[in-house]
C-alpha positions as CSV (number, residue, x, y, z in Angstrom):
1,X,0.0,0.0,0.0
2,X,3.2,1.8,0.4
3,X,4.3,1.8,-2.8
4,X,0.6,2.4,-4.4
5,X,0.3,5.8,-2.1
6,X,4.0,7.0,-3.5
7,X,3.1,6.0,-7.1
8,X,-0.2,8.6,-6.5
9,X,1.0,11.0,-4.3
10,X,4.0,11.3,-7.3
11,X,1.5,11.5,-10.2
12,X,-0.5,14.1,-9.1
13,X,2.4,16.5,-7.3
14,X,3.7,16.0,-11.1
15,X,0.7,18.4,-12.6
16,X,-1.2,15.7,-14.0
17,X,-4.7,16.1,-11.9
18,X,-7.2,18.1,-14.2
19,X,-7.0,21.8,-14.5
20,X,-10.0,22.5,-13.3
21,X,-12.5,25.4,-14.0
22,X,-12.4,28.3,-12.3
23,X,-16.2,29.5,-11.5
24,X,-16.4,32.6,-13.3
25,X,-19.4,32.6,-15.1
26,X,-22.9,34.4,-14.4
27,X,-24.8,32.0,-13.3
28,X,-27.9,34.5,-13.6
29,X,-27.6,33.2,-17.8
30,X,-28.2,29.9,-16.8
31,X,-31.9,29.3,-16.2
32,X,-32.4,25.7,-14.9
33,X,-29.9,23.6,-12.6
34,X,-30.4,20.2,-11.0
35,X,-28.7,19.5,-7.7
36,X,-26.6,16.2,-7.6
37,X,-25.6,14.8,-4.0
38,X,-22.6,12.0,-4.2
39,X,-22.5,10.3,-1.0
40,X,-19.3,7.7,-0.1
41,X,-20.8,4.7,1.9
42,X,-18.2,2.1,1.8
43,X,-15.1,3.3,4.3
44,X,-13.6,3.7,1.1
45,X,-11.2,6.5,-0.4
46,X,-11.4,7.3,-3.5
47,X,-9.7,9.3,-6.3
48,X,-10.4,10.6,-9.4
49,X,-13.7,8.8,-9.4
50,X,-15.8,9.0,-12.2
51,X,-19.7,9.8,-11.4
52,X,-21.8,8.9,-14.8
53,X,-25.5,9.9,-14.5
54,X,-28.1,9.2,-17.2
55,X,-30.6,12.6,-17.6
56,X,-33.3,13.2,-19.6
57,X,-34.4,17.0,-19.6
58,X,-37.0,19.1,-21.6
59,X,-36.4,20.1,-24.9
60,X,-38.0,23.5,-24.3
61,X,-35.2,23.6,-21.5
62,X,-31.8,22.9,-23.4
63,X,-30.9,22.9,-26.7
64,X,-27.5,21.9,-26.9
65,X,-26.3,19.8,-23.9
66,X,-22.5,19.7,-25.0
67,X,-22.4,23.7,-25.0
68,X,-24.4,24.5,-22.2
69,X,-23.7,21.8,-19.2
70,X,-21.9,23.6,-16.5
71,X,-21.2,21.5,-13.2
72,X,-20.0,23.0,-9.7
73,X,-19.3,22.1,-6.4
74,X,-20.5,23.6,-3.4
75,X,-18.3,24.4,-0.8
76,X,-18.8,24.8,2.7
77,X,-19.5,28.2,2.7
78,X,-21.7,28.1,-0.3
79,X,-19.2,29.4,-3.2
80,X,-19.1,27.1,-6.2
81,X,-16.3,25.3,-7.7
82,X,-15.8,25.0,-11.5
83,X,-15.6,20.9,-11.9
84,X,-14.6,19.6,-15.7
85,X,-17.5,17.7,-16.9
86,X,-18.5,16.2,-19.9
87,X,-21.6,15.3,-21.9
88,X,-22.0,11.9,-23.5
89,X,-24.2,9.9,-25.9
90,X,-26.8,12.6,-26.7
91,X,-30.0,11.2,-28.1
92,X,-33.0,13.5,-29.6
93,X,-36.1,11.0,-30.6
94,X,-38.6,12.0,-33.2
95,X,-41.6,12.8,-31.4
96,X,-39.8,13.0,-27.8
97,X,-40.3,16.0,-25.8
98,X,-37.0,15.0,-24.0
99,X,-33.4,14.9,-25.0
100,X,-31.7,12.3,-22.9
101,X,-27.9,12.6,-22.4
102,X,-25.2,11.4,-20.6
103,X,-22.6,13.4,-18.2
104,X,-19.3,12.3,-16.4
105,X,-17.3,14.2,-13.8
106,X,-14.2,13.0,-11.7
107,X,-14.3,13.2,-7.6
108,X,-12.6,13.2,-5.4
109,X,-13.9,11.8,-1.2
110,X,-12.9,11.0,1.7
111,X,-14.6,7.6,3.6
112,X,-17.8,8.2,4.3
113,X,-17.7,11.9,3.0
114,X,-21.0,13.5,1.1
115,X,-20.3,16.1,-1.5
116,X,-22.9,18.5,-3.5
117,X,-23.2,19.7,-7.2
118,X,-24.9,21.6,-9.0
119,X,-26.0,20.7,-12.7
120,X,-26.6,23.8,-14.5
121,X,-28.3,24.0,-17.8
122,X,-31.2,26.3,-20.3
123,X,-28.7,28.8,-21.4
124,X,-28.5,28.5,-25.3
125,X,-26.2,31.0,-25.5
126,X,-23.3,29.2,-23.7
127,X,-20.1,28.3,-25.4
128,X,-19.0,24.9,-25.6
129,X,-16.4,25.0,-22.3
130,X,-13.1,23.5,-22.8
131,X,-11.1,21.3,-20.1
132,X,-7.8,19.5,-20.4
133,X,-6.5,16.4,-18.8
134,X,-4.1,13.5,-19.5
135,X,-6.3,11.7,-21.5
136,X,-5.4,11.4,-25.2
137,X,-7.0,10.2,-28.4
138,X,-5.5,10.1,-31.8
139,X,-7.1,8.4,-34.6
140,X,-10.2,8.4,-36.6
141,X,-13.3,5.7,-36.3
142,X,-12.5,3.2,-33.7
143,X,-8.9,2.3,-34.4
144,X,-7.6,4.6,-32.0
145,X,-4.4,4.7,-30.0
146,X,-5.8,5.8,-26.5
147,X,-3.4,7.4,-23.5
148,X,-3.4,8.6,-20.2
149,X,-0.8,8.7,-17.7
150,X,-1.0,5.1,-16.3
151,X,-1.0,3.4,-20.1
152,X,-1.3,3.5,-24.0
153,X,-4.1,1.1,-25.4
154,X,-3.7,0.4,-29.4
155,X,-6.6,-0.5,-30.9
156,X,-5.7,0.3,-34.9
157,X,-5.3,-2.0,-37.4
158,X,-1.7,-1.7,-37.9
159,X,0.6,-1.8,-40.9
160,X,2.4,-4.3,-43.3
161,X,2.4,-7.9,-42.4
162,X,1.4,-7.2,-38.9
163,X,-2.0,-5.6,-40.1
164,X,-4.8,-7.4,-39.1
165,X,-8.8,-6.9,-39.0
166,X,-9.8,-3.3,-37.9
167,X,-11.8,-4.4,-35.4
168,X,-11.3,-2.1,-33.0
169,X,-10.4,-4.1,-30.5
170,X,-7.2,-3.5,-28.6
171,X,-4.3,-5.2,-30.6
172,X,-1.5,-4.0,-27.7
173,X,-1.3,-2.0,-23.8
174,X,1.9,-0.5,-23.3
175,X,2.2,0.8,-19.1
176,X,3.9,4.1,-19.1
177,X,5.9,5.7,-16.5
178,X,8.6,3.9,-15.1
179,X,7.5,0.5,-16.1
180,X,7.4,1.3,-19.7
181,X,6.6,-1.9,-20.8
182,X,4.8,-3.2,-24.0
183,X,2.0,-6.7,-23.6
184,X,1.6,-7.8,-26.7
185,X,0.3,-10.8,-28.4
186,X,2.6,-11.6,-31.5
187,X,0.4,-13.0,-34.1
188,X,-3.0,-11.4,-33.3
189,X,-5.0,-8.8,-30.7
190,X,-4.2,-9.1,-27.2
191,X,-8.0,-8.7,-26.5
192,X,-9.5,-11.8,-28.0
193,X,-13.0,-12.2,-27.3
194,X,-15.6,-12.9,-27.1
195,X,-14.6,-15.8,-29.9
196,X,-16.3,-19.2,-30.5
197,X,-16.6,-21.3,-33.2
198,X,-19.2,-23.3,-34.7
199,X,-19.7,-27.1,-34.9
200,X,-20.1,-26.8,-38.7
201,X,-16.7,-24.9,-38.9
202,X,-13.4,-26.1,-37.2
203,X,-12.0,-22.4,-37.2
204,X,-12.1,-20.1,-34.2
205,X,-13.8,-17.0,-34.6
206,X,-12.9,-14.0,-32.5
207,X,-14.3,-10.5,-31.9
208,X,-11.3,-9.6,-33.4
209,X,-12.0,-10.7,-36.6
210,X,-14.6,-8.5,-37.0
211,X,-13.2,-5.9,-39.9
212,X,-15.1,-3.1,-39.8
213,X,-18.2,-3.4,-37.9
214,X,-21.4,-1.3,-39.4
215,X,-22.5,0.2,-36.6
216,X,-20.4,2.3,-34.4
217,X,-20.5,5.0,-32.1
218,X,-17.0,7.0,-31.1
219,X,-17.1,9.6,-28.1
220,X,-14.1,11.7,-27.4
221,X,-13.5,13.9,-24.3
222,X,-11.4,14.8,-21.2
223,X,-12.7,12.2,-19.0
224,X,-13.9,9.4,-21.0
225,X,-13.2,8.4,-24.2
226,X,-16.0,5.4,-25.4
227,X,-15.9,3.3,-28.6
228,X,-19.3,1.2,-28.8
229,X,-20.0,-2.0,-31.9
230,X,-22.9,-3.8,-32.4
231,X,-23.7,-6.1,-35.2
232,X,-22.7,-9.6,-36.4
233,X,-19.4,-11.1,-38.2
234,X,-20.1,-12.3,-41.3
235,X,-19.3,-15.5,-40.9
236,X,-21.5,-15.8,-38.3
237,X,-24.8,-13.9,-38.4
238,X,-26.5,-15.9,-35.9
239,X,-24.3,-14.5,-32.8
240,X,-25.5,-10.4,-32.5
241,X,-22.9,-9.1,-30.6
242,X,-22.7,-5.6,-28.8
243,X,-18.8,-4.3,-27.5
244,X,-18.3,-0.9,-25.4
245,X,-15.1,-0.1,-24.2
246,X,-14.8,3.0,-21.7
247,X,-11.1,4.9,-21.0
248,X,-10.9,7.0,-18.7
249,X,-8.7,10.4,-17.1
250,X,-6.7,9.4,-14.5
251,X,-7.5,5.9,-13.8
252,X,-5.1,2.9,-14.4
253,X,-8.3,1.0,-15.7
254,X,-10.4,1.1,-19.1
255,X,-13.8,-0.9,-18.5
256,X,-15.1,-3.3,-21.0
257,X,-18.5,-4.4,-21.5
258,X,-19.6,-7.1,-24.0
259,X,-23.3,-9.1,-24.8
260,X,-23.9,-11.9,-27.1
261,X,-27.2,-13.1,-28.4
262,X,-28.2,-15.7,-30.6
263,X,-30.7,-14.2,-33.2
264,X,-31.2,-18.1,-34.5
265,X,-30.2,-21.6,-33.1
266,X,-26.7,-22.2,-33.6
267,X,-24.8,-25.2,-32.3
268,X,-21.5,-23.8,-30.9
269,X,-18.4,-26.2,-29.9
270,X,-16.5,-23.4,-28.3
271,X,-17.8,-20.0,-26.6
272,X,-15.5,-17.8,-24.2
273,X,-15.4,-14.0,-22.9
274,X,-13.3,-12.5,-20.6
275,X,-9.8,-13.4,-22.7
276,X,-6.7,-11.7,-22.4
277,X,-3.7,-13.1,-23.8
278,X,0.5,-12.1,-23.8
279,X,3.2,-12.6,-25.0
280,X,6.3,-14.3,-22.2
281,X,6.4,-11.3,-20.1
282,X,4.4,-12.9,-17.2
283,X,5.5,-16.2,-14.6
284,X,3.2,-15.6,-12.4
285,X,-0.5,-15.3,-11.5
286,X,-3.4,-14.4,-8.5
287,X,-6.5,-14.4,-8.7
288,X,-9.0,-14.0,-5.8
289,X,-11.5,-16.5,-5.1
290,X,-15.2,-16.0,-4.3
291,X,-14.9,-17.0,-1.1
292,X,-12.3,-14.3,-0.1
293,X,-9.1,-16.5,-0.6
294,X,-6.7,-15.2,-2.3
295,X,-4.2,-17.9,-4.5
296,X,-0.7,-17.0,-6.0
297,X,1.6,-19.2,-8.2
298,X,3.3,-20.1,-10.9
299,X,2.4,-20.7,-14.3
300,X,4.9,-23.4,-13.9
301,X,2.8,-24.9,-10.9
302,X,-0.9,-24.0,-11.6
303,X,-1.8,-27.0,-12.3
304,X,-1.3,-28.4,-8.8
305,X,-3.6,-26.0,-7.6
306,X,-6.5,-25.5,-10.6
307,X,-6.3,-29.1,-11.7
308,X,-8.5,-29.5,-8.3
309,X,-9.9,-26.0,-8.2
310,X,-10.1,-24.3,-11.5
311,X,-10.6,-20.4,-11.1
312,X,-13.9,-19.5,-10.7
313,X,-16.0,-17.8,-13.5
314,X,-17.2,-15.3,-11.3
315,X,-13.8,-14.7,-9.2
316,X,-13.2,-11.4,-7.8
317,X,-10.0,-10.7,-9.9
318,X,-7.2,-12.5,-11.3
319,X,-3.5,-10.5,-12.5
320,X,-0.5,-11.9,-14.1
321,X,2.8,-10.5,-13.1
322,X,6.3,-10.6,-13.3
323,X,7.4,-10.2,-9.7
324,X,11.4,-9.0,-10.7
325,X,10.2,-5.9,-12.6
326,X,7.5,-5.4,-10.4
327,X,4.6,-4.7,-13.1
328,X,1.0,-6.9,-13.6
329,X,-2.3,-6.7,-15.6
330,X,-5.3,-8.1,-14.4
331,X,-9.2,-8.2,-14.8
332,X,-11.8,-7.1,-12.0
333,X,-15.0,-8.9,-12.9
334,X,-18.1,-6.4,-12.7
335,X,-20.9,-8.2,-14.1
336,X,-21.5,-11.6,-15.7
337,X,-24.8,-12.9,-16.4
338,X,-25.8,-15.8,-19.0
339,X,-29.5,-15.0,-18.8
340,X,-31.3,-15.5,-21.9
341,X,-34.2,-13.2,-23.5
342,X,-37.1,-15.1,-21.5
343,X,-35.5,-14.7,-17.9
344,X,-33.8,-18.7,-18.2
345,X,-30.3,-19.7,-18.2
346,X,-28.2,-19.8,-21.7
347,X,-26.7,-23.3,-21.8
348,X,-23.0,-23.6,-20.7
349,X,-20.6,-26.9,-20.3
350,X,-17.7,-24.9,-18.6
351,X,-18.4,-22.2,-16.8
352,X,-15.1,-21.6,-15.6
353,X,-11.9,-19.4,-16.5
354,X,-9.4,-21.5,-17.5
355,X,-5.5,-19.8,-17.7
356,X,-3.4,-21.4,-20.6
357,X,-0.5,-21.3,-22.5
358,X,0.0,-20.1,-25.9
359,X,2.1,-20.6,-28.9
360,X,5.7,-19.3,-28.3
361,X,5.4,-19.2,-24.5
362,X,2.2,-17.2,-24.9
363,X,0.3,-16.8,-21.8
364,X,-3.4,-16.5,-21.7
365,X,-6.8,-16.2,-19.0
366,X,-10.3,-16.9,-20.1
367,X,-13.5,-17.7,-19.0
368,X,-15.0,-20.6,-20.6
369,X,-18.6,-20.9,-21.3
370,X,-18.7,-23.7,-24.1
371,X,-15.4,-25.7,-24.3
372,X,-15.1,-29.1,-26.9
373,X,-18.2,-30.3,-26.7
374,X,-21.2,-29.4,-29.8
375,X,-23.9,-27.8,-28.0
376,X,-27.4,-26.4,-29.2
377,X,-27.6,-22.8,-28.5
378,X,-31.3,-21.7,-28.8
379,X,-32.2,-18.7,-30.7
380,X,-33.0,-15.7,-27.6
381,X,-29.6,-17.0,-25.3
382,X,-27.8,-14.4,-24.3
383,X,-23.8,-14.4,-22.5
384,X,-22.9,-10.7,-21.0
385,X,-20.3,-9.5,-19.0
386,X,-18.2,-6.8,-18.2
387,X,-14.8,-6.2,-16.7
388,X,-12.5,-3.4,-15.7
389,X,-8.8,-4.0,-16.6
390,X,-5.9,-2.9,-14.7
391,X,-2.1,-2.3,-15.1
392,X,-0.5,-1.9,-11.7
393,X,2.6,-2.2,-9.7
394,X,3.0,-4.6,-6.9
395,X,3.5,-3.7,-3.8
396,X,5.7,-5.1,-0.9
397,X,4.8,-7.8,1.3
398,X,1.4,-9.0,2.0
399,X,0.4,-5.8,-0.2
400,X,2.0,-7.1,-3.2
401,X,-1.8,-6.6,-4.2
402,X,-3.4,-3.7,-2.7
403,X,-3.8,-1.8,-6.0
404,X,-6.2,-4.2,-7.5
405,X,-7.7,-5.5,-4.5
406,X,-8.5,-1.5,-4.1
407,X,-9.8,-0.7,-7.4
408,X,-12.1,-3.8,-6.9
409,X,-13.3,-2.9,-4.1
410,X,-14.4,0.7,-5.4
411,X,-15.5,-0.6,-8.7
412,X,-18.0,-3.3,-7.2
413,X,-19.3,-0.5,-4.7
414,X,-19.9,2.5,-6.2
415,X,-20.3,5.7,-5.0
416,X,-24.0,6.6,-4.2
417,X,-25.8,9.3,-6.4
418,X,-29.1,11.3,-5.8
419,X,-30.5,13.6,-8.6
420,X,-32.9,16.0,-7.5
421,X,-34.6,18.3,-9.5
């Protein structure tokens, strides 16, 4: 825990926290506000946290939400704060009186702390406002290379003979600062599924095949940069798949979210989510079980352990890691549900993540939801999950890993949020 305060305590006396707004404006232009109460309930202290709230507000009351959302703190004695903010996945309906959006804002609370905003809005003549932070985009589409102070995410299609599908899924995650090391996956996307493949075809299909998907939407911002896919692969039009990725300022995590579901019957011999795979970087791995145990080994030695106890599909978190250079990667599962259209359970013959080896010393994690063995998968199943992945450094001792077991903790208990009008 140490080492993980340091690490913070460094990046942000380096100038990287947001420039926040100064509150200057005349708020007397602004007609309409909604008051927003964040309220920390956990014991938990948290930085940099991002709030996302849904709205849906009156078109006679705002026009344009990305020019005139302002958003301020209140401070003890009633003066406002300028806080960065910024508006997301705007939707205006034919026939709907409403325009529903989407805003994020970073914050920062003590353990059991409550904290105050106010949403301000109705004020057509605002300019768009402009905030800075460490987050980066380059690129057009979805194949974007993706930055922010903890890591680089790739997710273009690449040149020469190392081009591949553009997919938009991430091909390679390089951790910055002093770590500055690359995970790759030398002959295809380090992110690799969801992938399956279908008893009337021996070859394994992957997200990552899917070159250029026809529907897309790409939002770029200071705090979140999202890339969103839905659609099928061509090769398999049964399996509807949706894929949201979410990247974030300041946060060593990027949150992935996918859903498949099967628009006809299909009989499947091999359906898995959840996959990461590397190159020979990693020897070891820990995972946390759902029971609260926590396991760490050796790729050499996993087997004495998983043989009897494979990794849950629902565990906590799992990392790999290299302990001399002191770096890991790792997934903290937020959701995973196989619940199918009519409230029953998609068929499965795993159900279990499985951690593998790979061509060339490759290593791999995933969680296995059909695994050599042809199964009927009826028409309305559906597989979803969604996970937040982490690069990290370990820490010393029995905290070797307080950094994950941290972010886990304030990923799976949110901060509580109260709109009032």
């Amino acid at each position: 825990m140490k080492m993980l305060f340091i690490f913070l305590m460094t990046y942000l006396l380096l100038g990287f926290a947001f420039q926040s707004s100064k509150s200057q404006e005349n708020w007397e232009f602004w007609k309409s506000y909604k008051t927003i109460i964040v309220d920390e309930t956990d014991g938990l202290d948290r930085q940099d946290e991002p709030v996302e709230i849904s709205l849906s507000i009156y078109k006679g009351e705002i026009t344009n939400p990305e020019q005139e959302i302002r958003l301020v703190e209140i401070l003890e004695k009633g003066d406002y704060k300028g806080i960065p903010s910024q508006v997301f996945e705007v939707q205006r309906h034919l026939g709907d009186q409403h325009i529903q959006f989407k805003i994020i804002f970073l914050t920062n609370v003590s353990p059991y702390e409550t904290k105050t905003y106010k949403l301000f809005y109705n004020n057509p003549a605002a300019q768009r406002p402009s905030y800075s932070s460490d987050l980066i985009v380059n690129g057009e589409g979805f194949g974007l290379i993706i930055e922010n102070h903890f890591y680089k995410a790739d997710l273009t299609a690449g040149e020469g003979p190392k081009k591949s599908s553009d997919s938009g899924q991430i091909k390679e995650i390089t951790i910055l600062g002093d770590v500055n090391q690359k995970l790759a996956r030398f002959d295809r996307r380090m992110h690799w599924s969801p992938n399956f493949i279908r008893a009337d075809n021996d070859t394994n299909k992957s997200i990552a095949h899917w070159d250029r998907p026809e529907n897309y939407l790409v939002e770029k911002g200071p705090i979140i940069c999202l890339t969103k896919r839905w659609g099928s692969l061509k090769d398999i039009p049964e399996i509807f798949i949706t894929a949201t990725y979410k990247f974030y300022a300041h946060q060593p995590y990027f949150t992935f979210y996918s859903r498949m579901e099967m628009k006809q019957d299909i009989h499947l011999s091999r359906l898995r989510n959840d996959e990461m795979t590397s190159d020979t970087l990693f020897t070891h791995l820990a995972f946390k079980r759902a029971d609260g145990s926590m396991v760490n080994t050796t790729f050499q030695n996993r087997d004495e352990i998983l043989g009897k106890h494979p990794v849950e599909s629902d565990t906590p978190w799992l990392c790999f890691y290299e302990p001399n250079n002191g770096f890991a990667f790792g997934s903290i599962r937020l959701f995973y549900n196989n619940t199918n259209i009519w409230g029953e359970t998609s068929p499965t013959t795993g159900d279990y993540t499985k951690i593998s080896n790979g061509d060339r010393g490759g290593k791999y994690w995933n969680r296995i939801l059909i695994l050599d063995k042809i199964t009927l998968v009826p028409q309305g199943s559906v597989y979803a999950e969604k996970n937040a992945y982490i690069v990290f450094k370990l820490g010393e001792g029995e905290n070797r890993f307080a950094a994950i077991e941290q972010y886990a903790q304030r990923l799976n208990r949110p901060l509580k949020v109260k709109v009032i009008d």
